[in-house]
KOLMARBA-849450 format. One record per residue (C-alpha): residue number from 1; residue in three letters; x, y, z. Coordinates in Angstrom, 1 decimal, decimal comma, padded with zeros to 4 digits. Layout:
<pts>
[NUM; ALA; [X; Y; Z]];
...
</pts>
This chain:
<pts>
[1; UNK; [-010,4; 002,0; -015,2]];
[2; UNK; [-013,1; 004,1; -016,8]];
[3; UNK; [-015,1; 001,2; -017,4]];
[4; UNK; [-014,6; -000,3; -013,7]];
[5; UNK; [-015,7; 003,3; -012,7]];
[6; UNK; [-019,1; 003,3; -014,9]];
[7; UNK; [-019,8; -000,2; -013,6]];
[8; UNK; [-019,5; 001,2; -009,9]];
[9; UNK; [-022,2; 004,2; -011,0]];
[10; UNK; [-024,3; 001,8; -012,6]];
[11; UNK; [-024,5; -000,5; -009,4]];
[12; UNK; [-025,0; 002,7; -006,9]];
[13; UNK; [-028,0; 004,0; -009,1]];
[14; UNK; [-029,5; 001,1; -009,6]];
[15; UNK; [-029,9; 000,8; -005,2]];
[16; UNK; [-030,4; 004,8; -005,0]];
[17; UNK; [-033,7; 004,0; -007,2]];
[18; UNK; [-034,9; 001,5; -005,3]];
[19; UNK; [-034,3; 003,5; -002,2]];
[20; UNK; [-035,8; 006,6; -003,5]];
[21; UNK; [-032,6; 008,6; -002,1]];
[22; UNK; [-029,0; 008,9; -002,3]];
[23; UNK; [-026,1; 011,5; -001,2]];
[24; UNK; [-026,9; 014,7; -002,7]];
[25; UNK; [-030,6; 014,6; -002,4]];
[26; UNK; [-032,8; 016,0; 000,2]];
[27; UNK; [-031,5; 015,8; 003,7]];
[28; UNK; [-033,3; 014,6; 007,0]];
[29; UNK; [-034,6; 017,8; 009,1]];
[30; UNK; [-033,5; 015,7; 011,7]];
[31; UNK; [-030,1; 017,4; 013,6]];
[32; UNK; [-029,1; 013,9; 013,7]];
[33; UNK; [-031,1; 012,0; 011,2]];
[34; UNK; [-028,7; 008,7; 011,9]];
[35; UNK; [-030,1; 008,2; 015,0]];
[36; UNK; [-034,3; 007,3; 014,3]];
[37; UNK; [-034,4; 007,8; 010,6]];
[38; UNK; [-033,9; 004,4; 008,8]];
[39; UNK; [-034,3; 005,8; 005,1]];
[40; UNK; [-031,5; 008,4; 005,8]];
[41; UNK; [-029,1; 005,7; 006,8]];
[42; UNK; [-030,1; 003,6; 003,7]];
[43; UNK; [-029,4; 006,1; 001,5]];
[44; UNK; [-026,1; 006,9; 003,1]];
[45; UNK; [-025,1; 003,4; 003,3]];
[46; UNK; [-025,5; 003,0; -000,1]];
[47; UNK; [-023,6; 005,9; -001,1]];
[48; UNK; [-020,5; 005,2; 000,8]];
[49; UNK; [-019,8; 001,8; -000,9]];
[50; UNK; [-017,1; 002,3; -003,5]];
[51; UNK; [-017,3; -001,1; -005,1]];
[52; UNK; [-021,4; -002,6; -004,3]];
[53; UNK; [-020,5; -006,1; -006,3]];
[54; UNK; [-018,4; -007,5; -003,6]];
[55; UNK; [-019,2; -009,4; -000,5]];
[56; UNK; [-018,8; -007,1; 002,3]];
[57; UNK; [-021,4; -004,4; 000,1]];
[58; UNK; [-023,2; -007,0; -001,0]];
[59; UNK; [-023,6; -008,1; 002,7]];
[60; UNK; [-024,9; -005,2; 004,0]];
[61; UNK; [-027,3; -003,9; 001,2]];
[62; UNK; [-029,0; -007,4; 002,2]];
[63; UNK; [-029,5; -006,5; 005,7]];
[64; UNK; [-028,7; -002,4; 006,5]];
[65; UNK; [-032,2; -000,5; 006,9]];
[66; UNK; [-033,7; -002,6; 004,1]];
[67; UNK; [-037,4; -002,5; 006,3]];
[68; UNK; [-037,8; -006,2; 005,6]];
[69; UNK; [-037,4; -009,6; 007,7]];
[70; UNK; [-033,8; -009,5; 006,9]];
[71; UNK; [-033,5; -006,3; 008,4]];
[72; UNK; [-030,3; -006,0; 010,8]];
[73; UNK; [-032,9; -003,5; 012,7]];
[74; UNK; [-034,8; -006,6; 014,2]];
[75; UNK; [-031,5; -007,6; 016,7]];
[76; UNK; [-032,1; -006,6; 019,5]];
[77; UNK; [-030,1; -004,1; 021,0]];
[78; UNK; [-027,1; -004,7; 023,1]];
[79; UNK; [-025,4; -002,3; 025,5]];
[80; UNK; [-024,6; -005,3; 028,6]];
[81; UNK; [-022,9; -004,2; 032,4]];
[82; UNK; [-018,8; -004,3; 031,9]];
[83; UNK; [-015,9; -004,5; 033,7]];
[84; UNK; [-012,8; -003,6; 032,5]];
[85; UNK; [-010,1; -006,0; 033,8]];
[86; UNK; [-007,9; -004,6; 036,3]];
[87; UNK; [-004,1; -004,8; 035,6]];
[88; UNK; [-004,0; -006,2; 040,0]];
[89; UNK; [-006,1; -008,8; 038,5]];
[90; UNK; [-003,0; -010,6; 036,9]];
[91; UNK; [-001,6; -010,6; 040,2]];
[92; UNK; [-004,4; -013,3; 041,8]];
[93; UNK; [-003,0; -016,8; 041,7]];
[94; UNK; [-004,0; -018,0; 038,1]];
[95; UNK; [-004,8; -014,7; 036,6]];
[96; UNK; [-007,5; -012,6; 035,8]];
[97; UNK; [-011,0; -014,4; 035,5]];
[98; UNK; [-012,8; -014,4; 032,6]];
[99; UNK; [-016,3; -015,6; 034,2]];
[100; UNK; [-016,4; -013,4; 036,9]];
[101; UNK; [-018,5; -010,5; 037,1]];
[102; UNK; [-017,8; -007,8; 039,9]];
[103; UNK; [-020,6; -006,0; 042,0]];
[104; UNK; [-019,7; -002,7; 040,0]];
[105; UNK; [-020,3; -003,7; 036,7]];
[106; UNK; [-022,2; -001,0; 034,5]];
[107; UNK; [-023,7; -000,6; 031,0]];
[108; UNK; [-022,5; 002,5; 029,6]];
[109; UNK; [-024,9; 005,6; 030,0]];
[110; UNK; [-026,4; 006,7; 027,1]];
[111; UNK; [-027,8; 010,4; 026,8]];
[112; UNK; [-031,2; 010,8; 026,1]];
[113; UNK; [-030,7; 013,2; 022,9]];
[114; UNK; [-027,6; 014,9; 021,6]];
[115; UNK; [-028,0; 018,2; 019,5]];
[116; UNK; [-025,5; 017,6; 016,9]];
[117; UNK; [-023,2; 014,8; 015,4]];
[118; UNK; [-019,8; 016,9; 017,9]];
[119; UNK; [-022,6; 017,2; 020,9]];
[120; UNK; [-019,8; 017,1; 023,8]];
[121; UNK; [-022,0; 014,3; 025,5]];
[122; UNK; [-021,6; 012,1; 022,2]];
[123; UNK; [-017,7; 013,0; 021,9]];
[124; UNK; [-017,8; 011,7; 025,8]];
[125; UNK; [-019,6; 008,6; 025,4]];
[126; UNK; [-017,9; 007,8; 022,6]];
[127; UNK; [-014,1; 008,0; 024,8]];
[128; UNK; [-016,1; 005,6; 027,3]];
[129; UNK; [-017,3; 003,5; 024,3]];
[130; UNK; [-013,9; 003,2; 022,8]];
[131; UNK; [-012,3; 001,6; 026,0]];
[132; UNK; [-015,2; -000,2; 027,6]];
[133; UNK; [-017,8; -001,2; 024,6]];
[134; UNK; [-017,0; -004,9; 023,7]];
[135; UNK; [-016,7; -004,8; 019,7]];
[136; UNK; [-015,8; -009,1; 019,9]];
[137; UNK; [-016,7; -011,4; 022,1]];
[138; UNK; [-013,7; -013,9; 022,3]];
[139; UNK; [-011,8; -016,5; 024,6]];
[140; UNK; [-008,4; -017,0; 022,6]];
[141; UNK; [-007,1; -013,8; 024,9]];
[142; UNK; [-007,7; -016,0; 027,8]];
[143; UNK; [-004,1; -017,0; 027,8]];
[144; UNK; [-003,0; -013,7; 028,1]];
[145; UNK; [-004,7; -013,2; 031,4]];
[146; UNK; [-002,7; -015,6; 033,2]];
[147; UNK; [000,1; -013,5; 034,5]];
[148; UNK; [001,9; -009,9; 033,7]];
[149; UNK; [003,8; -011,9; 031,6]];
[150; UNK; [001,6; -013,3; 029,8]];
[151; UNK; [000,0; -010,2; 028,5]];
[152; UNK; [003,2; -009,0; 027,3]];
[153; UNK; [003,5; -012,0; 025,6]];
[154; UNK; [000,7; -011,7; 023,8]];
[155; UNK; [001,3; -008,1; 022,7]];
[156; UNK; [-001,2; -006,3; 025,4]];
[157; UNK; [-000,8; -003,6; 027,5]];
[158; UNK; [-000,9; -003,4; 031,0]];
[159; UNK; [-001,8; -000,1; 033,2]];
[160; UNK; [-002,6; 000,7; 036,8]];
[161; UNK; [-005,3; 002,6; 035,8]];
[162; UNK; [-006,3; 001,6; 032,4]];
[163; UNK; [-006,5; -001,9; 032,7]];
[164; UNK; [-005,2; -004,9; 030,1]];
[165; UNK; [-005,2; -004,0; 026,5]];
[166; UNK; [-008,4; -003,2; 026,7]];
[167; UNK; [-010,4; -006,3; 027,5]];
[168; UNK; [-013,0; -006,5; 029,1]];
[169; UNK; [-015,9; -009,0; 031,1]];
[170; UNK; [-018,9; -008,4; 029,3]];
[171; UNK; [-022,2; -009,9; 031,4]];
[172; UNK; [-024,3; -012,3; 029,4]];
[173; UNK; [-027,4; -013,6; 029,9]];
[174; UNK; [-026,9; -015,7; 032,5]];
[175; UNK; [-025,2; -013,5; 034,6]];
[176; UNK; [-021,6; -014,8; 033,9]];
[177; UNK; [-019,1; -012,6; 032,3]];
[178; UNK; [-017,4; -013,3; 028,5]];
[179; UNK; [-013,6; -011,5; 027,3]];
[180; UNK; [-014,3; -008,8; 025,1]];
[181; UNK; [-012,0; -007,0; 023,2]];
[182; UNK; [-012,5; -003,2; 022,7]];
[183; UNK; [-011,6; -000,8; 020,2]];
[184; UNK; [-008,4; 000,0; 022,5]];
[185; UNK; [-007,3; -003,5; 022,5]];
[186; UNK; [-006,3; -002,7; 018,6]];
[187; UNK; [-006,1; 000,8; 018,4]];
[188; UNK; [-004,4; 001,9; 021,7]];
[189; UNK; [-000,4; 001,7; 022,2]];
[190; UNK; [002,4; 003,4; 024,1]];
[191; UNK; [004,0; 006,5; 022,7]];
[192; UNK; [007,0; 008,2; 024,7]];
[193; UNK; [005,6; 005,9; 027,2]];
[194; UNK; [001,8; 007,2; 027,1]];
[195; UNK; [-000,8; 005,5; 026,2]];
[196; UNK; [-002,3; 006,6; 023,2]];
[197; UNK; [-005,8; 006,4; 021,5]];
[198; UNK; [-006,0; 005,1; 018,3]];
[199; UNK; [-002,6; 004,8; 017,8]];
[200; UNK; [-002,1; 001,1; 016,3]];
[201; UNK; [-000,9; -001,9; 018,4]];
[202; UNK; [002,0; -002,9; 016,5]];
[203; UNK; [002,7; -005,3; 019,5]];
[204; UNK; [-000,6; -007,3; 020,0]];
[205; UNK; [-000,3; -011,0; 018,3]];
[206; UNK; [-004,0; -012,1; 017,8]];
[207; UNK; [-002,7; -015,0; 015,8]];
[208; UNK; [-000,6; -016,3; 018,1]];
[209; UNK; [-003,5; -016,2; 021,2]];
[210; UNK; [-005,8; -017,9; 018,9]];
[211; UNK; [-003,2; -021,1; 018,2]];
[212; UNK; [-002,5; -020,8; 021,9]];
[213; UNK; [-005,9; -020,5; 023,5]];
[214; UNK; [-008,4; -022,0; 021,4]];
[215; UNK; [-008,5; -025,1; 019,2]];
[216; UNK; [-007,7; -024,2; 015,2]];
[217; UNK; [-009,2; -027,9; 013,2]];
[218; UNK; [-007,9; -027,2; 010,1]];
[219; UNK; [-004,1; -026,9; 009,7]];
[220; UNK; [-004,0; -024,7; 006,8]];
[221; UNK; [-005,9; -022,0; 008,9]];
[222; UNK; [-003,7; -022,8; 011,6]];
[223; UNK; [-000,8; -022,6; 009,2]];
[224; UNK; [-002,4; -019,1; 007,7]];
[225; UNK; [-002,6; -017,5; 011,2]];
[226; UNK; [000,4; -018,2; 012,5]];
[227; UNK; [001,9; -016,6; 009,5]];
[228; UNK; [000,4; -013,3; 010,4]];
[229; UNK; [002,6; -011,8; 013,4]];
[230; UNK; [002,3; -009,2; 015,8]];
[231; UNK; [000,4; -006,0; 014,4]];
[232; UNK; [-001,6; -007,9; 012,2]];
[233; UNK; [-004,9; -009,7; 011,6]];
[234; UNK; [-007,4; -011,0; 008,9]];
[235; UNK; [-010,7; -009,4; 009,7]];
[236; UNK; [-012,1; -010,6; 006,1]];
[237; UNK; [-012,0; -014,1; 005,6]];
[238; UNK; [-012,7; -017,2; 008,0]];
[239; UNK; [-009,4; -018,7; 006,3]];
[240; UNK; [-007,0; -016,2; 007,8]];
[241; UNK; [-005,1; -015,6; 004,3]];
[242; UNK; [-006,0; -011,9; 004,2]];
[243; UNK; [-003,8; -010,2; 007,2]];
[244; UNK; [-004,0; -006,6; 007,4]];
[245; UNK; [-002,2; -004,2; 009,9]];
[246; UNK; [-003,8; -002,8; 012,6]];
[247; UNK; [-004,8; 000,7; 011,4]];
[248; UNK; [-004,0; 003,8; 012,4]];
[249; UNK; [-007,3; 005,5; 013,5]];
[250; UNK; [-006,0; 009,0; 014,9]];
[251; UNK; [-006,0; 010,7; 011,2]];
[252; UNK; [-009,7; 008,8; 010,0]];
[253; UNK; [-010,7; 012,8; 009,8]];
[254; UNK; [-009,1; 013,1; 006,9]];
[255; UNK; [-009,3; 009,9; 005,3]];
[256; UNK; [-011,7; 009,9; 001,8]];
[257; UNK; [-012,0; 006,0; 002,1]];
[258; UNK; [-012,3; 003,6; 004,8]];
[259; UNK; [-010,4; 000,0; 004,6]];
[260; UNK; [-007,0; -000,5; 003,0]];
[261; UNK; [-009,1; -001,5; -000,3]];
[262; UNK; [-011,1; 001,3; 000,2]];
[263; UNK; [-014,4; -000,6; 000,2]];
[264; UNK; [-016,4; 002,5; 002,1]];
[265; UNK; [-016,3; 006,0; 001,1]];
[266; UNK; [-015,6; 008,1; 004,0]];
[267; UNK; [-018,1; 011,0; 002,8]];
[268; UNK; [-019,4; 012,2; 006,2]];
[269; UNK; [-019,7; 011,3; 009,9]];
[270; UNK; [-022,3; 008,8; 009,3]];
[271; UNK; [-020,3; 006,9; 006,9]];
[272; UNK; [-018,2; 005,9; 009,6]];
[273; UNK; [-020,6; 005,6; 012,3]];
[274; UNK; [-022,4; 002,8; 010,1]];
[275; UNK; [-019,3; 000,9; 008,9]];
[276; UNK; [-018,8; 001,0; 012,9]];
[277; UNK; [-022,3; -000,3; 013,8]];
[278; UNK; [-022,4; -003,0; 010,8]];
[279; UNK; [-018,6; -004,2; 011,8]];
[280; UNK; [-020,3; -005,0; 014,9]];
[281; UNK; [-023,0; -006,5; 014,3]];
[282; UNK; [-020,9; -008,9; 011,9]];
[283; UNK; [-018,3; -009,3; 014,6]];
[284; UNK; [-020,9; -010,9; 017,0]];
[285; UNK; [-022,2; -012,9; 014,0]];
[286; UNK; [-025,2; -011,1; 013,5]];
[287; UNK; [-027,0; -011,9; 016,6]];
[288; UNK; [-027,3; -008,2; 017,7]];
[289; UNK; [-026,7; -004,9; 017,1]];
[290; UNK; [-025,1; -002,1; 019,3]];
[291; UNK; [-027,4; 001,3; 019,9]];
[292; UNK; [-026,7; 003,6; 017,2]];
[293; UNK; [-025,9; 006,7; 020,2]];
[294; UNK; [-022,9; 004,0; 020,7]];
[295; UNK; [-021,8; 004,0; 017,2]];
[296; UNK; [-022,1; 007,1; 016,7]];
[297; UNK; [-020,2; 008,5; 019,5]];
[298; UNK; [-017,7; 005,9; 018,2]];
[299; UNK; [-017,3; 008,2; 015,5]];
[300; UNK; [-017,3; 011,8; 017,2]];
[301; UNK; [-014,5; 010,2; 019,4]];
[302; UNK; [-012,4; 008,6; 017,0]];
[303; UNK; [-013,1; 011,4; 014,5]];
[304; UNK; [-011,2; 013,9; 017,5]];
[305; UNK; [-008,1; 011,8; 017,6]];
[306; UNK; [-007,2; 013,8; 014,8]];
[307; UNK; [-007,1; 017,0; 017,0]];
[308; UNK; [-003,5; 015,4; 018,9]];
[309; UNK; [-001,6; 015,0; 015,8]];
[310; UNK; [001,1; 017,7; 014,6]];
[311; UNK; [000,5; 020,2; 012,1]];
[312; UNK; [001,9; 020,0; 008,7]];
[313; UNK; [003,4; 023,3; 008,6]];
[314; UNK; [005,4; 021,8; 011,5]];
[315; UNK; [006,8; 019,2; 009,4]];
[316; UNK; [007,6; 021,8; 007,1]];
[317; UNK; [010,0; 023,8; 008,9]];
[318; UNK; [011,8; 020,7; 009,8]];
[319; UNK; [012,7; 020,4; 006,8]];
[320; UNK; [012,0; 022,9; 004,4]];
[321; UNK; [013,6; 020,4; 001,3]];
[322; UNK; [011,7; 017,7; 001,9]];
[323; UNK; [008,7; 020,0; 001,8]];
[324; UNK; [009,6; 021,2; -001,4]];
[325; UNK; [010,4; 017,3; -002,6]];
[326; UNK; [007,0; 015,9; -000,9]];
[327; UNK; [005,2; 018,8; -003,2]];
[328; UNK; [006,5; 018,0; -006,3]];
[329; UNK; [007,2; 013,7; -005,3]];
[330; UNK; [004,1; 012,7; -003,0]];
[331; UNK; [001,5; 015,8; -003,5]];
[332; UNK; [-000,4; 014,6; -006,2]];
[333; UNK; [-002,0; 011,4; -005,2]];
[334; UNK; [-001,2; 012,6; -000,9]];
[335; UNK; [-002,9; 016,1; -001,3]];
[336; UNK; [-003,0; 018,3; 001,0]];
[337; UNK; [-003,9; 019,5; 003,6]];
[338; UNK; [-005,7; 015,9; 004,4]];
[339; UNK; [-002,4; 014,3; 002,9]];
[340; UNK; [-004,8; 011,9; 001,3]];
[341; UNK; [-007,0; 011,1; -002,1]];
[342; UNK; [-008,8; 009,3; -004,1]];
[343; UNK; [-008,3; 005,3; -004,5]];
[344; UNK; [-004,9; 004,4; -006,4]];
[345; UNK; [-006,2; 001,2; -008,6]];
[346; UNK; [-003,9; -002,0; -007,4]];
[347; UNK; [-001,4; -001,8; -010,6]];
[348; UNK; [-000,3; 001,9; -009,9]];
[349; UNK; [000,7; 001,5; -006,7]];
[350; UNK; [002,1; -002,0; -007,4]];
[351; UNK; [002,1; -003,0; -004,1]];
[352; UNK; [000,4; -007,3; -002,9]];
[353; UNK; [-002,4; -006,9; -004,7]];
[354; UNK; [-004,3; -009,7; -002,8]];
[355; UNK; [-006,5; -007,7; -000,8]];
[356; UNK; [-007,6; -005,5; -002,9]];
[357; UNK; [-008,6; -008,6; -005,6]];
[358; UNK; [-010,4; -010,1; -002,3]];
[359; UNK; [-013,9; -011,6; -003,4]];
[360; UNK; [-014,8; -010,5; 000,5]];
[361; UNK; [-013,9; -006,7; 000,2]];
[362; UNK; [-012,3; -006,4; -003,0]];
[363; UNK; [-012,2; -003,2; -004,9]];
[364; UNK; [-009,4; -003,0; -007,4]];
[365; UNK; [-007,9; -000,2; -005,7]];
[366; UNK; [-006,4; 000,6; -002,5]];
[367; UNK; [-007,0; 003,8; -000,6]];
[368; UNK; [-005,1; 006,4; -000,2]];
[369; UNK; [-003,8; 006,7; 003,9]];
[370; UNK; [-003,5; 010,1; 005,4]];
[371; UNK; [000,2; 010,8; 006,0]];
[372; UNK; [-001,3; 012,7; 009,7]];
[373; UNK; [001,1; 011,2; 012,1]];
[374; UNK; [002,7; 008,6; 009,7]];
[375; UNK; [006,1; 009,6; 011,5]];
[376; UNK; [004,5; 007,3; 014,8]];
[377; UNK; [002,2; 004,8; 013,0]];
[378; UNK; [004,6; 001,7; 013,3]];
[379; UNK; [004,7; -000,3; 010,1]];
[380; UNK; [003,6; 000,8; 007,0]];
[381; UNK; [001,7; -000,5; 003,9]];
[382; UNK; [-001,3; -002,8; 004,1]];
[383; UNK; [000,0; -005,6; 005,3]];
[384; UNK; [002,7; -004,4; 007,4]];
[385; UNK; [005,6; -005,7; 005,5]];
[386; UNK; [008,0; -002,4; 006,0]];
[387; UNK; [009,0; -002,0; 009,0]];
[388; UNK; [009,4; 001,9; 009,6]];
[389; UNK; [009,9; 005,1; 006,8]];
[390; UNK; [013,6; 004,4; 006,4]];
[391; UNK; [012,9; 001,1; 005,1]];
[392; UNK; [009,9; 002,8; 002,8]];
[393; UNK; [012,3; 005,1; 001,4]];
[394; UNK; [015,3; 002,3; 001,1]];
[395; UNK; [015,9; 001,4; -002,9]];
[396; UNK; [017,1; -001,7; -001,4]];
[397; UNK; [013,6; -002,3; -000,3]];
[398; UNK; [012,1; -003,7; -003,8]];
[399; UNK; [015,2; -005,7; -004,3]];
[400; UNK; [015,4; -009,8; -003,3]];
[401; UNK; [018,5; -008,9; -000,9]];
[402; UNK; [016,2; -007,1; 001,3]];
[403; UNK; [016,6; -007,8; 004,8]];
[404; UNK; [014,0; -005,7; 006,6]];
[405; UNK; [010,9; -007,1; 005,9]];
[406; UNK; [008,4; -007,9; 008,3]];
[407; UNK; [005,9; -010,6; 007,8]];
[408; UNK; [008,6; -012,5; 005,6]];
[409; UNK; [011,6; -012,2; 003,5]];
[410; UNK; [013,0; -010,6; 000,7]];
[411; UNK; [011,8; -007,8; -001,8]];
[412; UNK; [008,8; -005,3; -000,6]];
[413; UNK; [007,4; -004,6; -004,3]];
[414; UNK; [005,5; -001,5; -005,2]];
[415; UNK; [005,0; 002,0; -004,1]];
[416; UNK; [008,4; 003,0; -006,0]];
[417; UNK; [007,7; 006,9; -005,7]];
[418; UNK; [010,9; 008,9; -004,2]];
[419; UNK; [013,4; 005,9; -004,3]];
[420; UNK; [015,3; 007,0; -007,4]];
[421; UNK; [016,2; 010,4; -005,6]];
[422; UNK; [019,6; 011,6; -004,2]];
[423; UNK; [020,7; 010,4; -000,7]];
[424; UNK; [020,6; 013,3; 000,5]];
[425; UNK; [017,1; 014,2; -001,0]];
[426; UNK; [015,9; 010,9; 000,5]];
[427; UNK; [016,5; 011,8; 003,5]];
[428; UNK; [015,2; 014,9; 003,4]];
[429; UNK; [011,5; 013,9; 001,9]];
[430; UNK; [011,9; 011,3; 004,9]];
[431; UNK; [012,6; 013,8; 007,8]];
[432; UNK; [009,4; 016,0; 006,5]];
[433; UNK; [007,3; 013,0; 006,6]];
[434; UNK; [008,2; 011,9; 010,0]];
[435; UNK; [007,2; 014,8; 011,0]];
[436; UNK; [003,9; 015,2; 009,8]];
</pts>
């Protein structure tokens, strides 16, 4: 470990010298130095990557603010007229269109400065962003715009107001619309029956529009994808072998590391708003970039989530035992009050260690989630193999006669901490964490 760790400092120096900067240096005068000042966001990108030998670093300290002809800078800028598709549209003999732009489609409006990174223009922008700025162009979701039924089939939401899922008709260049999917597609669900922002959507199946709606050549990608499920989707490989859950962005506040392998380190408000700008400029296959007010109001926004989500003392006097148990059981790698920590390297947690051995974003560790609202997030673990905090907490869960897997069958391995307690201490460490 201590080696892996002075290989990681070794790598980041080497960058910070070529850059001339890195975290902890001087600071841009600039009240929001992300927007206009390339050699800020350089230096901060180069900071925030945990592990800079993988891909995904690797990647991005090729193209990220680099001032050169590779430079992701050179794309030209993207904010195109949208319209979110209307839940009445499913209605209309054969569905929804996909091609069909409506006189009232609008770019978002940007402001023309903000004063601070929690400017209450940028936190609104970013709300607008989050359900109307397409993140992926793509026309697997087509089938899911063929009826009411359809959508549910497919795992998306449908409301009178809010639309379906959170598609929407982006207008390209000539003039005809393209599905999009936004951050709310993913990151939006019901809860109590309310729709709720950045709550994962444990019910949208990806895989199974993409088998459905588009053509898949190769039958072990097929094979691959159709393994993954609802809640669940490989946004690292072009193989589909690497499913993650949909995460749960309404505790990212808190988080020290972004990605289940902890491939970014969360270290300020720019760290996200760059892992958002370069996830879509990747996502449209590096053929444009989004403006950087978007991304960044990206990150205000999804940065507030947090601000809905109980407090811990809450959790606490629901049970004051399990409070006592989570202290002296869960505390020391889930600290609070962020409930969260450094990353856990892949044999101490003992959980699949595939993704975090991934060439593509591969760290040798996994982060740490924030237990903020864990009581609501839907499955847990990485890959979404346990189904709900019960099961987590269930000794019977790392046995082969385990029957409550998700994603396949038999024993959930790893993450062992709390199942050799009482019942009745079980269960109360689990009613203080649903809680929380």
């Amino acid at each position: 470990m201590r080696e892996q760790l002075l290989r990681r400092l070794a790598a980041t120096l080497t960058v910070c010298a070529v850059v001339g900067a890195c975290g902890g240096g001087a600071r841009s005068t600039d009240p929001v130095p992300y927007l206009d000042d390339a050699a800020f966001r350089r230096a901060e990108l180069v900071t925030s990557l945990w592990s800079p030998d993988n891909q995904y670093s690797q990647l991005r300290l090729a193209h990220y603010a680099t001032g050169d002809s590779n430079d992701w800078d050179l794309l030209p800028e993207w904010n195109p007229a949208v319209d979110v598709i209307a839940a009445s549209e499913l209605d209309a003999p054969g569905g929804a269109s996909s091609t069909a732009m409506s006189a009232s489609a609008t770019p978002l409006a940007l402001p023309e400065n903000v004063t601070s990174e929690d400017d209450p223009a940028l936190v609104a922008l970013g709300e607008a962003a989050f359900r109307r700025y397409p993140v992926e162009l793509n026309g697997y979701f087509r089938v899911a715009l063929a009826s009411r039924a359809a959508a549910a089939q497919y795992g998306l939401w449908v409301d009178e107001t809010r639309g379906v899922g959170g598609l929407v008709r982006a207008q390209m260049a000539a003039g005809s619309g393209a599905i999009g999917v936004t951050c709310s597609t993913c990151h939006e669900a019901l809860l109590a029956g309310t729709l709720t922002p950045g709550l994962p959507n444990a019910s949208l199946d990806p895989g199974k529009a993409m088998l459905a709606g588009s053509t898949v050549p190769n039958p072990t990608v097929a094979e691959a994808i159709a393994a993954w499920g609802p809640g669940r989707l490989d946004v690292t490989t072009t193989v589909g072998k690497e499913p993650v859950r949909i995460a749960d962005l309404r505790p990212v506040r808190w988080l020290t590391y972004l990605q289940a392998d902890a491939t970014v380190s969360m270290r300020d408000r720019t760290a996200l708003a760059i892992r958002l700008e370069t996830l879509i400029i990747t996502s449209h296959g590096e053929a444009l970039r989004p403006p950087r007010m978007v991304t960044l109001a990206l990150a205000a926004y999804v940065a507030s989530l947090a601000d809905a989500l109980p407090a811990a003392d809450a959790a606490a006097q629901a049970s004051p035992g399990g409070a006592q148990l989570f202290a002296s059981q869960c505390a020391s790698c889930h600290v609070p009050a962020a409930l969260t920590g450094p990353p856990v390297p892949l044999g101490v947690v003992g959980t699949d260690p595939a993704l975090g051995e991934s060439l593509v974003r591969g760290t040798g560790d996994y982060r740490v989630p924030s237990l903020h609202g864990v009581g609501t997030r839907g499955p847990l673990l990485h890959d979404g193999t346990v189904p709900s905090l019960d099961a987590m907490f269930d000794p019977a869960r790392v046995t082969p006669g385990f029957s409550g897997k998700l994603h396949g069958t038999g024993a959930v391995e790893g993450h062992p901490f709390g199942l050799d307690l009482q019942a009745a201490d079980r269960a109360a460490l689990v009613a203080y964490v649903k809680a929380l």
